[in-house]
Every structure is written in structure tokens, then in C-alpha cells.
C-alpha positions as CSV (number, residue, x, y, z in Angstrom):
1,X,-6.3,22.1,47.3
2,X,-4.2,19.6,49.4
3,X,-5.7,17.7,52.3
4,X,-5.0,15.2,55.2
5,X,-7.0,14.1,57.3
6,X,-6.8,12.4,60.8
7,X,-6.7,9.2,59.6
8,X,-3.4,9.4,57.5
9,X,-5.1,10.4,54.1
10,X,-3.8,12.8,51.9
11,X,-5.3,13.9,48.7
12,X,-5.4,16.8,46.4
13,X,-8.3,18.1,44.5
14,X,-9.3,20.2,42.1
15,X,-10.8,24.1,43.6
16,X,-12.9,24.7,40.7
17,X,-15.0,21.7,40.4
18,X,-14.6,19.7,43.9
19,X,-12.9,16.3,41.7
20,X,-10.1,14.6,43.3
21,X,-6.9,14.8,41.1
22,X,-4.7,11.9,43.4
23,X,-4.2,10.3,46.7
24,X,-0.8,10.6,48.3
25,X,0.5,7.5,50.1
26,X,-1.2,6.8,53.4
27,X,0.0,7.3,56.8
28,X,-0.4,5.3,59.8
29,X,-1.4,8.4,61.7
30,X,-3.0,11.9,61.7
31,X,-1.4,14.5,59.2
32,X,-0.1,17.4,60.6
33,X,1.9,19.1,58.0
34,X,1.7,19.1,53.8
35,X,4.1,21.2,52.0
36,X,3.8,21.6,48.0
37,X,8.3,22.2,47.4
38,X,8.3,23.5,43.4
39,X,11.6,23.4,43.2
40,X,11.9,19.5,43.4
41,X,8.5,19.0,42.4
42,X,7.3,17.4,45.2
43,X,5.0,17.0,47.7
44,X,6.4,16.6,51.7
45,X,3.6,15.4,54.3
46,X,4.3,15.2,58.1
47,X,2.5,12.7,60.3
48,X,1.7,11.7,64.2
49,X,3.5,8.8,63.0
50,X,7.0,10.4,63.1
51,X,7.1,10.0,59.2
52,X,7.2,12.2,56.7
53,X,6.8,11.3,52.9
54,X,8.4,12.9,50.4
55,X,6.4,12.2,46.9
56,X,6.7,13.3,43.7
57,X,4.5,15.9,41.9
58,X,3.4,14.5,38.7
59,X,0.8,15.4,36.3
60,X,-0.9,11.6,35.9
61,X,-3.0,10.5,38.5
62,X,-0.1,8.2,40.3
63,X,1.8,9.2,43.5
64,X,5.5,7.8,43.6
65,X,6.6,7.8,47.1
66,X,10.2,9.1,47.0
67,X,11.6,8.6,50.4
68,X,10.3,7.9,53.9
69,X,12.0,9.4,56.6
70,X,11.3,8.2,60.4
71,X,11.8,10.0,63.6
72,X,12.6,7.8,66.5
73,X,13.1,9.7,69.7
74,X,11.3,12.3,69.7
75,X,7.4,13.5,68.1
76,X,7.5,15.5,64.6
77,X,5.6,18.8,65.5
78,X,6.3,21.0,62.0
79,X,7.8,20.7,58.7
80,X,8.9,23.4,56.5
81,X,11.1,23.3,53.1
82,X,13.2,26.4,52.2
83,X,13.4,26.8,48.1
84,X,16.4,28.3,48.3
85,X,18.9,25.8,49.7
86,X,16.4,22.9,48.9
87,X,16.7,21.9,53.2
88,X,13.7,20.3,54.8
89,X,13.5,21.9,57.9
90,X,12.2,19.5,60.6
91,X,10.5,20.7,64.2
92,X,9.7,18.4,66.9
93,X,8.8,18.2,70.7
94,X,12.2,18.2,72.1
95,X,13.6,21.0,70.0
């Protein structure tokens, strides 16, 4: 179970027995969005911020932050990532 909170934490634990597995890195803001993207192992996490965090999905207990990517002009509203063409699909409030 992934979950972010709406003070920029984001962590995943464990369903069967409550234990958290990791922390994701922080944002500055409230998370909106968390995508699990198997076919790059990562996780992607959206934020009030205008960021969105790309981390990798690893098995130990770290979280490498891949790549940061900032929105400048406008608020990020949705995030989606499409397996297929390996796209990160961004949304925000002016379209």
C-alpha cells in the first residue's frame, strides 16, 4: 500500500502486517498523485508543489530519487504513465 499525505510524505507499507517497507523522498507540498510504472520500475509522485518525483523501485529499504521534474506556469492537477509507450502523461489547471 502506497501513501502521501498532505504534508509531502510518501511511504509504502506492507498490507498484511501494517510495517512500513520505505519512505519516498519528501515533497514540499500535499501529494496528489502516486503511480507504481512496472515497466521502469519506478515509482512517479505528483505534488501541490508542481513536482513530480520519479524514484526507483527497489527491493532494499532505500529510495533513489531519479529525476525531479518542476512545473512553472501552471498547477499539476493529474499524473498518469502509459506502459506501453513508457510516456508520463501530465494534467494541469490550464490544460
Amino acid at each position: 500500500m502506497i501513501i502521501g499525505d498532505s504534508y509531502g510524505n510518501t511511504a509504502i507499507f506492507n498490507v498484511l502486517n501494517g510495517a512500513r517497507i520505505k519512505l519516498l523522498p519528501k515533497h514540499s507540498a500535499e501529494v496528489i498523485s502516486i503511480l507504481h510504472a512496472p515497466t521502469i520500475t519506478a515509482f512517479i509522485t505528483a505534488s501541490t508543489d508542481n513536482k513530480i518525483h520519479l524514484t526507483l523501485d527497489n527491493e532494499f529499504g532505500e529510495s533513489e530519487l531519479l529525476r525531479k521534474f518542476s512545473i512553472s506556469e501552471s498547477m499539476v492537477t493529474l499524473i498518469e504513465f502509459d506502459e506501453s509507450t513508457k510516456l508520463l502523461l501530465v494534467g494541469t489547471n490550464t490544460g
